[in-house]
VMD Tcl script that draws the C-alpha trace (Angstrom):
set ca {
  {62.99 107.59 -168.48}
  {62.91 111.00 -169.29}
  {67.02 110.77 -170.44}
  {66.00 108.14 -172.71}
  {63.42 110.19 -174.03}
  {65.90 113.18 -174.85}
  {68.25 110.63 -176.45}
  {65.41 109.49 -178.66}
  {64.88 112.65 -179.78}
  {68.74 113.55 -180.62}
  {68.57 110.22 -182.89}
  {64.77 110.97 -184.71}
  {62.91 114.11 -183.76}
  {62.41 116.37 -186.74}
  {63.54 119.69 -186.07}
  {60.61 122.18 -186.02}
  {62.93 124.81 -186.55}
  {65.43 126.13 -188.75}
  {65.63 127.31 -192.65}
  {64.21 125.89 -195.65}
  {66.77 127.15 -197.90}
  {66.59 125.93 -201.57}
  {63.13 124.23 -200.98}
  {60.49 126.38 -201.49}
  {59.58 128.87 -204.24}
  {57.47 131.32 -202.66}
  {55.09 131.70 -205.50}
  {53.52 127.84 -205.09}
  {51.69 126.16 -202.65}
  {54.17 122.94 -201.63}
  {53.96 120.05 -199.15}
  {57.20 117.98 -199.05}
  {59.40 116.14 -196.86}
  {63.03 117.76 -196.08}
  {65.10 114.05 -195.57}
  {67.62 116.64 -194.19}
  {66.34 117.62 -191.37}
  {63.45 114.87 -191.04}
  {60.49 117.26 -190.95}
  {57.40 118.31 -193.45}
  {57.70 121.58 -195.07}
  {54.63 123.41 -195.96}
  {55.31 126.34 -198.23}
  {58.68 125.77 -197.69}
  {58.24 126.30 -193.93}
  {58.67 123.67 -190.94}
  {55.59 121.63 -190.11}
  {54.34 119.14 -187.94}
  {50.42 117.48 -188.18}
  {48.36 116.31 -185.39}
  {45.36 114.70 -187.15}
  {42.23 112.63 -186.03}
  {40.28 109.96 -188.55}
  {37.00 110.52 -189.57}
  {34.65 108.51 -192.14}
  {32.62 110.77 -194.11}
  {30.61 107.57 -194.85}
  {29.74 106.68 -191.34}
  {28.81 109.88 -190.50}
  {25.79 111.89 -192.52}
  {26.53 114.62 -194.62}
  {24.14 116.63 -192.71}
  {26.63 116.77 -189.20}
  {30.17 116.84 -191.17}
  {29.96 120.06 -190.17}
  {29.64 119.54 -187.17}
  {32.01 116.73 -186.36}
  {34.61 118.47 -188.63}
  {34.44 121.76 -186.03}
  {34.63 120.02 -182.84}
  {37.95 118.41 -184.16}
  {39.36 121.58 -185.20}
  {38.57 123.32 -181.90}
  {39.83 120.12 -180.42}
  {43.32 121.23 -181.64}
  {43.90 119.38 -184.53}
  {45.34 120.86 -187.35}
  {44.68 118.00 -190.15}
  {41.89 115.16 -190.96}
  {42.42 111.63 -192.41}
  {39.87 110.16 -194.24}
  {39.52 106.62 -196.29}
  {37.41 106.42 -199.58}
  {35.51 103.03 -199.60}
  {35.46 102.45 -203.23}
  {32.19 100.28 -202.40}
  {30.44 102.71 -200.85}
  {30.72 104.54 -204.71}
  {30.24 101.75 -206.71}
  {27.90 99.38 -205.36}
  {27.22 98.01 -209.36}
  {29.58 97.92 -211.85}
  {30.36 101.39 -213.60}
  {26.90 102.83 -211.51}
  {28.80 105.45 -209.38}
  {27.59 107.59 -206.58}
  {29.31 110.78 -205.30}
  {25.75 112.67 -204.20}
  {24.62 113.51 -200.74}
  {26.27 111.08 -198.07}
  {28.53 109.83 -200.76}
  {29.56 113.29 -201.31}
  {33.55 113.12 -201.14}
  {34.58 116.01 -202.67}
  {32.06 118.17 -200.67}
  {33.61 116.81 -197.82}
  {37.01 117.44 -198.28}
  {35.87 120.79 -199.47}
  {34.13 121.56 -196.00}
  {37.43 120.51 -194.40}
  {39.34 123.04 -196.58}
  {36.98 125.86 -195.57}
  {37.43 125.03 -191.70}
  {41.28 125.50 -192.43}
  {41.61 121.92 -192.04}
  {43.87 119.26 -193.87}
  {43.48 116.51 -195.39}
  {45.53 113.03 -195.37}
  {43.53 111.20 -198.00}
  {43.78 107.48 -198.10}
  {41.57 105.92 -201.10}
  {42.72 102.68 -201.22}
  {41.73 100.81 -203.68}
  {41.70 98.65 -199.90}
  {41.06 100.26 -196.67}
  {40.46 97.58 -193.72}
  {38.56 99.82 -191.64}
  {35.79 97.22 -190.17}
  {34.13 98.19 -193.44}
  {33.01 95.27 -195.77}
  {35.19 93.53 -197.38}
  {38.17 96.15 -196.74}
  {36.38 99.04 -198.98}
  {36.21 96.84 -202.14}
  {33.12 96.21 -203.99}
  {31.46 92.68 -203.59}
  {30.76 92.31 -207.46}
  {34.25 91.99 -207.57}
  {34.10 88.40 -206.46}
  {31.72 87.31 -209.74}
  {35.25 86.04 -211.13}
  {35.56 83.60 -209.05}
  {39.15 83.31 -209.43}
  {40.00 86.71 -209.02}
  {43.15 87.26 -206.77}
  {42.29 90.84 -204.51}
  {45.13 92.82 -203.80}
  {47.19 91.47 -206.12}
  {48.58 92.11 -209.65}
  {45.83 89.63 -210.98}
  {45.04 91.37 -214.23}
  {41.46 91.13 -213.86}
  {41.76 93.11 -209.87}
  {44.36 95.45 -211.73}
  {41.64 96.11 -214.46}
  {38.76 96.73 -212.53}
  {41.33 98.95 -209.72}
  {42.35 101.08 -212.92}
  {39.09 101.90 -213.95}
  {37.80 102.82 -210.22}
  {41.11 104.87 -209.91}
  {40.33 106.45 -213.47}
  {36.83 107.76 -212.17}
  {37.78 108.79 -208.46}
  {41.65 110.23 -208.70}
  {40.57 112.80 -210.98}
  {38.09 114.11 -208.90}
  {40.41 114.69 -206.33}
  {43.29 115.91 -207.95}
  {41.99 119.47 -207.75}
  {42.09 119.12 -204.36}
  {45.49 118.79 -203.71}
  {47.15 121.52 -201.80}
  {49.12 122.17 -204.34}
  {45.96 123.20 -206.56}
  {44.88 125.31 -203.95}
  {43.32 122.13 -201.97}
  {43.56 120.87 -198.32}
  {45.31 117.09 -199.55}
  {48.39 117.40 -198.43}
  {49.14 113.41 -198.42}
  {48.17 110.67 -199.89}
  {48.05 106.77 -198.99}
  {48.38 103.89 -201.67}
  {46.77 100.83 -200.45}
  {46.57 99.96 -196.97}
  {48.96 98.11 -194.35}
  {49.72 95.87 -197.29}
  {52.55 94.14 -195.62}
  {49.33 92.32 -193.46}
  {48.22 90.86 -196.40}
  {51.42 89.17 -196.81}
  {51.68 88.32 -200.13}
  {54.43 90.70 -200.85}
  {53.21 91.25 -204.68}
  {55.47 94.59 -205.03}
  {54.49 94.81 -209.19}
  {50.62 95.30 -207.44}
  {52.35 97.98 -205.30}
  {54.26 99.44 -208.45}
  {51.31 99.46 -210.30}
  {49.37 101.48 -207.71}
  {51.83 103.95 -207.43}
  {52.25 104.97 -211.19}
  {48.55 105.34 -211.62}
  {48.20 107.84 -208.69}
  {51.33 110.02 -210.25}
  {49.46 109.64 -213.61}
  {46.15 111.21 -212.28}
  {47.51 113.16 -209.40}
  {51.24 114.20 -210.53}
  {54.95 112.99 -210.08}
  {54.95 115.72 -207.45}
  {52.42 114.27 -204.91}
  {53.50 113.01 -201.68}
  {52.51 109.31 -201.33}
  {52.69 107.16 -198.45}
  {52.44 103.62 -196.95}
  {50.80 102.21 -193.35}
  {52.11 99.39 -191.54}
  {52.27 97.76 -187.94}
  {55.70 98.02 -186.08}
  {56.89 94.74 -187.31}
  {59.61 94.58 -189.84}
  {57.57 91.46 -191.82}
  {54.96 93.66 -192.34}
  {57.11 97.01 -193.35}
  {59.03 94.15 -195.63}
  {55.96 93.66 -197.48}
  {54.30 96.92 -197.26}
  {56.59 99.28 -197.93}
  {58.23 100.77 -200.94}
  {61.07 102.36 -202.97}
  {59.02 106.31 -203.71}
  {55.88 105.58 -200.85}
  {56.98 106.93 -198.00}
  {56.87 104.32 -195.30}
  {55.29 105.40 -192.03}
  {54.12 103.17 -188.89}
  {51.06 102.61 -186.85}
  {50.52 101.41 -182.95}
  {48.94 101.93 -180.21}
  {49.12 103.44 -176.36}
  {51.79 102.10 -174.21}
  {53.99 101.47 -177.50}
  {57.73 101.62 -176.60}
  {58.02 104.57 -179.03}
  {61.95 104.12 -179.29}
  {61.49 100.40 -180.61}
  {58.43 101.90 -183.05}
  {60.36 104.87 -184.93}
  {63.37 102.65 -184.84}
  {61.70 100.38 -187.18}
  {60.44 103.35 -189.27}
  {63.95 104.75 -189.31}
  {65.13 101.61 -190.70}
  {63.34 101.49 -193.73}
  {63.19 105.54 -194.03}
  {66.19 106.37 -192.40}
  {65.67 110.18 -192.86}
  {62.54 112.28 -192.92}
  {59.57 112.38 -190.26}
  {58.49 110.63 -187.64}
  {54.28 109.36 -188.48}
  {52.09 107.56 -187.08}
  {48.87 107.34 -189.67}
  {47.06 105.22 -186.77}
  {46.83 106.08 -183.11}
  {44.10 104.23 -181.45}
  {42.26 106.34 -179.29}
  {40.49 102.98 -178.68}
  {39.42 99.57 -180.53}
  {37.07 98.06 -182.75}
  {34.18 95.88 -181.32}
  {32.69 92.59 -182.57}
  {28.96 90.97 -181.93}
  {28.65 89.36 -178.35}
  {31.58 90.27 -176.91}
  {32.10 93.84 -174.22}
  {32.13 96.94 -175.83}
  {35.77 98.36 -176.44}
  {37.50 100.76 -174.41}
  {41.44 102.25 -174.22}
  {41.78 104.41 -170.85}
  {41.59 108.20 -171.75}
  {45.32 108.43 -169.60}
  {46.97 105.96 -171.56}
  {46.31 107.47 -174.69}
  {46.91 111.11 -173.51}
  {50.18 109.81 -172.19}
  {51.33 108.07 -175.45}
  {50.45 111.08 -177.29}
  {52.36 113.62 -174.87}
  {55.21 111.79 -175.38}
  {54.81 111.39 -179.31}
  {54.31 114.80 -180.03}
  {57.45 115.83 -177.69}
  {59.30 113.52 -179.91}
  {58.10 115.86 -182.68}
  {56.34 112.88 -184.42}
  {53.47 113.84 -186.70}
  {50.36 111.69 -185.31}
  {47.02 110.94 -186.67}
  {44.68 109.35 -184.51}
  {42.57 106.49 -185.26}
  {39.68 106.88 -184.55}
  {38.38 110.88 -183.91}
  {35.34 110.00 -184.08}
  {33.62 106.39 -185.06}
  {30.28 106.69 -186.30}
  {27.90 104.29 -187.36}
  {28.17 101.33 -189.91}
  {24.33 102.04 -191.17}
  {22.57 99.25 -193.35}
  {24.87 96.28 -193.89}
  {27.99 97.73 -194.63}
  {29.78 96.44 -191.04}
  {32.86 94.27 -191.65}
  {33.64 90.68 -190.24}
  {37.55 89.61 -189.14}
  {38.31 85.56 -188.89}
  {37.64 83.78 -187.24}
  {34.46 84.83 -188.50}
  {33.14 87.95 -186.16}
  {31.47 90.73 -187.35}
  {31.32 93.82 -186.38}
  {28.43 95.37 -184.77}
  {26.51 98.71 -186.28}
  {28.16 100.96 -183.90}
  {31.32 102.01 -184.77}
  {31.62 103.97 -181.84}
  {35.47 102.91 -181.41}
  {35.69 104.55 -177.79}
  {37.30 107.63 -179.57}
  {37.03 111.08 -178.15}
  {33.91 112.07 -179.91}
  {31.10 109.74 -179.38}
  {29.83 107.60 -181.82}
  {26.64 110.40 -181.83}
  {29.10 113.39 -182.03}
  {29.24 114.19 -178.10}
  {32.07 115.57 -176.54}
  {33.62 112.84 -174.13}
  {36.41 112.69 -171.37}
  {38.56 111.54 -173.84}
  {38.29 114.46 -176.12}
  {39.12 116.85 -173.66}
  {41.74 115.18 -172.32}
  {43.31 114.60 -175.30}
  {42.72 118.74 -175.98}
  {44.50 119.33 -173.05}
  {47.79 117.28 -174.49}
  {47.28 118.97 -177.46}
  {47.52 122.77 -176.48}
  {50.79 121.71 -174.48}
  {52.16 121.69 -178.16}
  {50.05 123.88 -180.31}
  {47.40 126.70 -180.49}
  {44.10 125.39 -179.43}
  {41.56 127.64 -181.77}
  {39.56 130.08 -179.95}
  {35.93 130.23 -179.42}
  {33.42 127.92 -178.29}
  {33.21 123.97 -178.67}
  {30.38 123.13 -180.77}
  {27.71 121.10 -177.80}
  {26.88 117.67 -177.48}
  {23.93 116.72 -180.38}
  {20.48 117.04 -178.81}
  {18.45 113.74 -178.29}
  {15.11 113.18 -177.76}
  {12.93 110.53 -176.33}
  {10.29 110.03 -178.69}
  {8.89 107.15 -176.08}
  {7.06 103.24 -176.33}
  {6.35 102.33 -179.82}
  {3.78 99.54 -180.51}
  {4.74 97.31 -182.87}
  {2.27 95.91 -185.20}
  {2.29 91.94 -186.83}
  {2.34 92.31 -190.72}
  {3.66 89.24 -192.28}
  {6.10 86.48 -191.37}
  {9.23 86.77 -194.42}
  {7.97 83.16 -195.71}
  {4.18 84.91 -196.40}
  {5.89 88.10 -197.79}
  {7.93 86.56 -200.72}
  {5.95 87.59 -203.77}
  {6.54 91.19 -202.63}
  {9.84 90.92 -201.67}
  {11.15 88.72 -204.55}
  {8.75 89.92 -207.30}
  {10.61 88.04 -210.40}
  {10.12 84.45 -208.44}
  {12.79 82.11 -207.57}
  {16.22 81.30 -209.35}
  {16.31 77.47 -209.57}
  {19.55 75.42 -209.01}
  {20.45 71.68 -208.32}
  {23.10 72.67 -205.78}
  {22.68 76.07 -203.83}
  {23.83 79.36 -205.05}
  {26.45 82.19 -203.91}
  {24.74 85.88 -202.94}
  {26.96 86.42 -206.01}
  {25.68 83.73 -208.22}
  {21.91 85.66 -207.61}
  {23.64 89.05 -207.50}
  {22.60 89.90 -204.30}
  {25.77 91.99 -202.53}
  {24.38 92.71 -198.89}
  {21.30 91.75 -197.03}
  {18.89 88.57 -196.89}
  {18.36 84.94 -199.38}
  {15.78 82.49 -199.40}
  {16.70 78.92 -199.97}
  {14.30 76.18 -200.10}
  {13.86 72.74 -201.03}
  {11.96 69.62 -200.16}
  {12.48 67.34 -197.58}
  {13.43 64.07 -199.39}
  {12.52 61.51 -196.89}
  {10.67 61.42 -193.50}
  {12.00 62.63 -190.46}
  {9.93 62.02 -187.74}
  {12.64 61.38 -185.74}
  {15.17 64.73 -184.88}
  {17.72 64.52 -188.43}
  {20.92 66.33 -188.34}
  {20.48 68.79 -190.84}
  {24.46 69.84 -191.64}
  {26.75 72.07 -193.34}
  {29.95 70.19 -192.96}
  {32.19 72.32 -194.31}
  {30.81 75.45 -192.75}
  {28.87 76.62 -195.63}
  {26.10 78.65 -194.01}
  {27.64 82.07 -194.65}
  {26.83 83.39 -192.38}
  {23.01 82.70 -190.29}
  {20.30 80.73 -191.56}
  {16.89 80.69 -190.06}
  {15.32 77.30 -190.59}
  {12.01 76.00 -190.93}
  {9.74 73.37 -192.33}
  {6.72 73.94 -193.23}
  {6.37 77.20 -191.81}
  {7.33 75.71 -188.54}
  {10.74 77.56 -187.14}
  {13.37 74.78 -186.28}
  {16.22 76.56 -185.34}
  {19.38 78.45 -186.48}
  {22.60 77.47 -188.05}
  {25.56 79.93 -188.19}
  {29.18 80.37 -189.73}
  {31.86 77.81 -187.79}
  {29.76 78.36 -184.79}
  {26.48 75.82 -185.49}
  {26.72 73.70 -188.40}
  {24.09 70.98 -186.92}
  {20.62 71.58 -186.56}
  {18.31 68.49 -185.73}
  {14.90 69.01 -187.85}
  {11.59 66.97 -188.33}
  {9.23 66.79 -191.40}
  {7.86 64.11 -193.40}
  {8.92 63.72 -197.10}
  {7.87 66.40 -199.55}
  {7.86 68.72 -196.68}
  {9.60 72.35 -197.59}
  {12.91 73.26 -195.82}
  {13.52 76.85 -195.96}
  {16.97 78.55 -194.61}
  {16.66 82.84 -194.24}
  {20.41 83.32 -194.73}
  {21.76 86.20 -193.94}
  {25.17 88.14 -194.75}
  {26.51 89.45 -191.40}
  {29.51 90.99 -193.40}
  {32.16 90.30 -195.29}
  {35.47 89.89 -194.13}
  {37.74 92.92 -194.31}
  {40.72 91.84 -193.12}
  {43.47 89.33 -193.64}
  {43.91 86.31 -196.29}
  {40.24 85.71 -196.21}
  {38.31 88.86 -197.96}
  {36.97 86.97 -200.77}
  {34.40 86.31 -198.96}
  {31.60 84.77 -200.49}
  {27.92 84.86 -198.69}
  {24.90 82.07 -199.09}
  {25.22 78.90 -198.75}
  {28.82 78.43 -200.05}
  {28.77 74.66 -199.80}
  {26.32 71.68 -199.83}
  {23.76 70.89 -196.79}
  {23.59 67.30 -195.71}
  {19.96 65.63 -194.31}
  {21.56 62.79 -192.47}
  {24.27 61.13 -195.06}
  {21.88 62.72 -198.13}
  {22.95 65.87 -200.23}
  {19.92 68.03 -200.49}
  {19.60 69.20 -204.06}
  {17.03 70.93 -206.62}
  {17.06 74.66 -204.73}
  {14.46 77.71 -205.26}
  {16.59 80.90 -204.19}
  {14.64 83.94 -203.68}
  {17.00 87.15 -203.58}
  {15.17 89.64 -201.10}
  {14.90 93.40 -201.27}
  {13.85 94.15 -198.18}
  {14.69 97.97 -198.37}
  {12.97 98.38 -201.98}
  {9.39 96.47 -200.54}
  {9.11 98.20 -197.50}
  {9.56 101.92 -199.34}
  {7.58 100.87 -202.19}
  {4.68 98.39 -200.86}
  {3.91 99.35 -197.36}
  {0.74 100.09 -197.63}
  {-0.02 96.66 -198.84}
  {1.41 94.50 -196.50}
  {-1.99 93.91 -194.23}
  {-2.76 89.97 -194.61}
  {-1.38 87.36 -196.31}
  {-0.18 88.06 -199.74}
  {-1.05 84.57 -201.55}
  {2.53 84.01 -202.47}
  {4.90 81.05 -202.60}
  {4.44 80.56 -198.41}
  {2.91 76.89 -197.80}
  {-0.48 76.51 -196.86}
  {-0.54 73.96 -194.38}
  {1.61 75.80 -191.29}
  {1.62 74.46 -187.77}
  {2.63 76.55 -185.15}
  {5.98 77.62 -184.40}
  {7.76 75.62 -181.12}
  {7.88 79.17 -178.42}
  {12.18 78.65 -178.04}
  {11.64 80.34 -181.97}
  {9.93 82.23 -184.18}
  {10.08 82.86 -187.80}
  {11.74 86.14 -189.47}
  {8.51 88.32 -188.93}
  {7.94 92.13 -190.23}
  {6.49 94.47 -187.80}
  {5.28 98.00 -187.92}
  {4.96 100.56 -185.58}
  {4.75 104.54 -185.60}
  {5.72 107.30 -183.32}
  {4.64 111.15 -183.39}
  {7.03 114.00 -183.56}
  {5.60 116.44 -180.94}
  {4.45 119.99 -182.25}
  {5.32 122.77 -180.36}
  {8.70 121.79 -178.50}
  {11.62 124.08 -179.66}
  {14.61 122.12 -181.91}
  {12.74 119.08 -183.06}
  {13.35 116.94 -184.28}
  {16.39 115.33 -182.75}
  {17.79 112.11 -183.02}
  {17.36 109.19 -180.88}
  {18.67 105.89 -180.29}
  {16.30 102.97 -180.74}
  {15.87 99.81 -177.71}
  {14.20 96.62 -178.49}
  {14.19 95.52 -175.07}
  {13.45 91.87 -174.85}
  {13.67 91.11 -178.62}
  {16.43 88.33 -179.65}
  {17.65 89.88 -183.32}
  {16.65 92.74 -185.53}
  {17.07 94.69 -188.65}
  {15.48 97.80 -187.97}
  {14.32 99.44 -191.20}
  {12.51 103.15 -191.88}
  {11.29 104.33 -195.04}
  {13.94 106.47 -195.90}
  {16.85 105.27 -193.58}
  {18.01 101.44 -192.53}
  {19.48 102.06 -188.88}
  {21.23 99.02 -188.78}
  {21.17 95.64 -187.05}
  {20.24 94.88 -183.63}
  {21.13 91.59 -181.38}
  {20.47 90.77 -177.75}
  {24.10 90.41 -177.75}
  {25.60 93.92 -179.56}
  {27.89 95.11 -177.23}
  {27.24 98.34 -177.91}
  {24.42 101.26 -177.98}
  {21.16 100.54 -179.77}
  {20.97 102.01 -183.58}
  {20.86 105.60 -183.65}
  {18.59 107.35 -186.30}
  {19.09 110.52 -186.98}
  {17.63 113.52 -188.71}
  {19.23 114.38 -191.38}
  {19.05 110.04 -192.27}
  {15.18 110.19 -191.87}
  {13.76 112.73 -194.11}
  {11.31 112.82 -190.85}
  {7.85 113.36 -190.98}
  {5.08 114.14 -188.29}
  {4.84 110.45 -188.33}
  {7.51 107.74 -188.95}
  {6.31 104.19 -190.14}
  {9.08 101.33 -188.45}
  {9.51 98.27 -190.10}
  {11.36 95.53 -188.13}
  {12.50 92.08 -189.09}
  {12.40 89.97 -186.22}
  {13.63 86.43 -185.18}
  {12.75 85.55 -181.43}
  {9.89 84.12 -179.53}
  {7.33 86.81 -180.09}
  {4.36 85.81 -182.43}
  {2.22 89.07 -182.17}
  {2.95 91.99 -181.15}
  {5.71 94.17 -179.32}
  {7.21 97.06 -178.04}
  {10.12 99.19 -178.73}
  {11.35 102.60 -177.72}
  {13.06 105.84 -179.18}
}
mol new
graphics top color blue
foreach p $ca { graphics top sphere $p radius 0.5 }
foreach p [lrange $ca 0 end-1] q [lrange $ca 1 end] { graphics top cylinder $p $q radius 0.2 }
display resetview
């Protein structure tokens, strides 16, 4: 093995060393590629990254710091970061670049920790994020072709690109910046559709707002379909895989469609992604220190996917197809926990590292404090049925045939459906979504009475009783959009018709919920029923189910005890499926099933009081009150 390995590196390993001749002028700050002798230059000298991923948007501005310093002492050298163009512009032309959303700060705290930065803006990212990074309001023309030269994408792209390239443009390390590279698009060649004037497109409006000069690039598997489709003529083409890769086979396939220049690998995995109900995610810390030695002696520049997860807070998790969505935790099984804490992995991978590069001196940053804040009793306030006026103020939207999320222009969270039973059924009556319509869980009752749950290609039967007249309500929920493959336009709702026996049920009341809005604005009014559009005449719930409830509960923040407060993770031990909400911070989702850790709240999210007011959405068996602990 190890005379294949120095055979490799007579055929591809950039040479570290040597002069720069004719490629620098002294007087500028330049990042380039030498094709001659298939390295970087930086400055006009020899260079070689060794970067690690982090999402300023899954991590809170408040601990950037932080995370941004243990990966520096951690050996690396350079950063990669997407921009989630969603995460900017949740509403059309409303954009958001303050506190969390803060890009620019970020990169600028990078550049003061003599860090770089391998930006990667998209418009698309992937990245278990919703809908790949792209904004749902997109998908109000419903014909709209993503990722594609359809002129109404390339219109809305142009304008996004118009508001956020600019903004980063003085970051460039030419301009005195960190950026030293930047992505267009992302593994396109996945997508498949090979639309190269979408590609072309792309890259003249990045040279337009960033210069002719910048160094743009392209990510694709090691597969030469995909670096077909993804790559081209100007983007320099670079590869990503993971441990155990034969590395020969890997840069063989980048040398074929950049025959000179360096060796890169945008996307390590240091571990995997995770998805609801199945094991939590892990890649051996050995096999990916052992990859990586044997990268970096090949003199391959190597960014490593993920550095550190973090957390998909509120609803912004991602789904893949067939349909499985991600869970809150993004925790990835990289080398800093999904909290910040220095693992095995991390200093393992440190110890690869300094075998090829000066580890910084001084101390690692510690492992974030937590604190057990203890039991929390959770109060009953209203079931979601009783709480309608407050959390759907304007009333219902009224339709023959049931509406999109988008139709209702709700992007993320909860919709009401309801309608009336149209004929008995005292006898159990499939109630059906035959084409897998319920996108993605519906909570069903009847009169106030929970009958079960239907979800996305999983349950699309549910037998329900009622007598004519009676009111059918389905709680659906958007578990996330799909952000990866042929199937991102992903619409949420009930996409398609429901069936009650061999009957289409028709004349719909949707109720668009904000959930986040009424609990930070109307908490203090939520004790007994509101008089709104529930029905009056409810029978009790069978135990197997409950309906979606709201409960409250508070915990103290002790005086007195050095360094408080700290964050904490939250349990609902016992409890089937939450959405934990606070008033100035939405955790994230909870389920029996998450493979992961619980949601973790943390300071600098919480605003944090002496006392913090819970509220909880809650589908089990539970009818009055609980328990849950921080």
């Amino acid at each position: 093995m190890p005379g294949v390995v120095r055979l490799l590196a007579l055929l591809l390993v950039p040479l570290l060393l040597g002069s720069a001749r004719g490629l620098h002028n002294a007087t500028q700050r330049t990042f380039q590629i030498d094709y001659r002798r298939n390295r970087f230059l930086k400055d006009g000298q020899p260079f070689r990254y060794i970067s690690g991923s982090i999402h300023y948007f899954r991590v809170p501005r408040f601990y950037w710091k932080d995370r941004l310093l243990k990966m520096k002492m951690a050996g690396l050298n350079a950063i990669q970061t997407y921009v989630a163009w969603n995460f900017h512009e949740l509403q059309p032309g409303r954009y958001n670049f303050s506190g969390d959303h803060d890009v620019e700060h970020f990169i600028q705290l990078a550049h003061e920790l003599g860090l770089l930065v391998i930006l990667r803006p998209g418009p698309y990212i992937c990245a278990e994020w919703d809908m790949g990074g792209l904004p749902a309001w997109l998908l109000e023309k419903k014909s709209i072709v993503l990722r594609s030269s359809d002129p109404d994408y390339l219109a809305a792209v142009d304008k996004w690109l118009g508001v956020l390239l600019p903004k980063m443009r003085p970051l460039l390390y030419k301009n005195g910046g960190p950026i030293i590279t930047v992505q267009v698009e992302n593994e396109y060649g996945s997508y498949l559709s090979c639309d190269y004037d979408y590609l072309r497109f792309l890259q003249k409006r990045f040279h337009d707002h960033l210069g002719e000069d910048v160094l743009l690039f392209t990510t694709d598997g090691v597969n030469e379909r995909l670096l077909q489709c993804g790559a081209l003529q100007g983007l320099y083409a670079t590869v990503d895989f993971s441990p155990g890769t034969n590395l020969t086979a890997a840069f063989m396939l980048q040398r074929k469609f950049e025959p000179t220049g360096p060796l890169v690998n945008s996307e390590f995995y240091t571990g995997w992604l995770d998805h609801w109900g199945q094991r939590h995610s892990t890649v051996s810390s050995k096999a990916v220190a052992f990859t990586l030695h044997d990268m970096l002696a090949l003199g391959a520049n190597v960014n490593m996917y993920m550095f550190i997860g973090g957390t998909n807070f509120a609803y912004w998790n991602g789904a893949n197809i067939p349909y499985q969505p991600q869970p809150t935790s993004y925790d990835y099984d990289a080398p800093l926990s999904e909290a910040g804490d220095l693992t095995e992995k991390y200093f393992a991978l440190r110890d690869i590292i300094q075998k090829f590069a000066k580890i910084p001196e001084g101390p690692i940053p510690p492992s974030t404090p937590k604190f057990a804040y203890g039991k929390v009793a959770l109060n009953k306030l209203k079931t979601v049925e009783d709480a309608l006026n407050i959390l759907c103020p304007s009333g219902p939207i009224k339709s023959v045939y049931p509406l999109t999320f988008i139709d209702v222009k709700q992007y993320f969270g909860f919709v009401l459906y309801r309608t009336m039973l149209p004929e008995d059924c005292s006898d159990p009556t499939p109630l059906s979504s035959p084409l897998s319509g319920v996108h993605d869980r519906a909570y069903v009752s009847v009169n106030g009475v929970a009958q079960g749950v239907l979800e996305r290609e999983s349950v699309i039967t549910l037998n329900i009783t009622g007598k004519a007249g009676a009111t059918l309500d389905l709680l659906v929920e958007n578990m996330g959009r799909v952000n990866y493959g042929s199937s991102i336009n992903d619409f949420k709702g009930l996409v398609s018709n429901l069936t009650l026996g061999s009957k289409i049920l028709t004349n719909w009341e949707i109720f668009p919920l904000d959930m986040e809005d009424a609990v930070r604005s109307h908490l203090g009014t939520w004790g007994g029923r509101d008089g709104g559009y529930h029905n009056k005449a409810r029978a009790h719930s069978p135990p197997t189910y409950a309906l979606p409830t709201f409960y409250v509960g508070n915990f103290t923040i002790p005086s007195g005890i050095a360094d408080l407060p700290q964050d904490t993770f939250i349990q609902f031990p016992g409890w089937t499926k939450t959405q934990a909400l606070e008033v100035s911070c939405s955790p994230g989702r909870t389920v029996l099933k998450r493979p992961a850790e619980s949601p973790k709240c943390q300071r600098s999210w919480n605003g944090w009081d002496k006392r913090k007011p819970r509220l909880r959405e809650e589908s089990n068996g539970s009818d009055a009150r609980g328990n849950t602990e921080v």
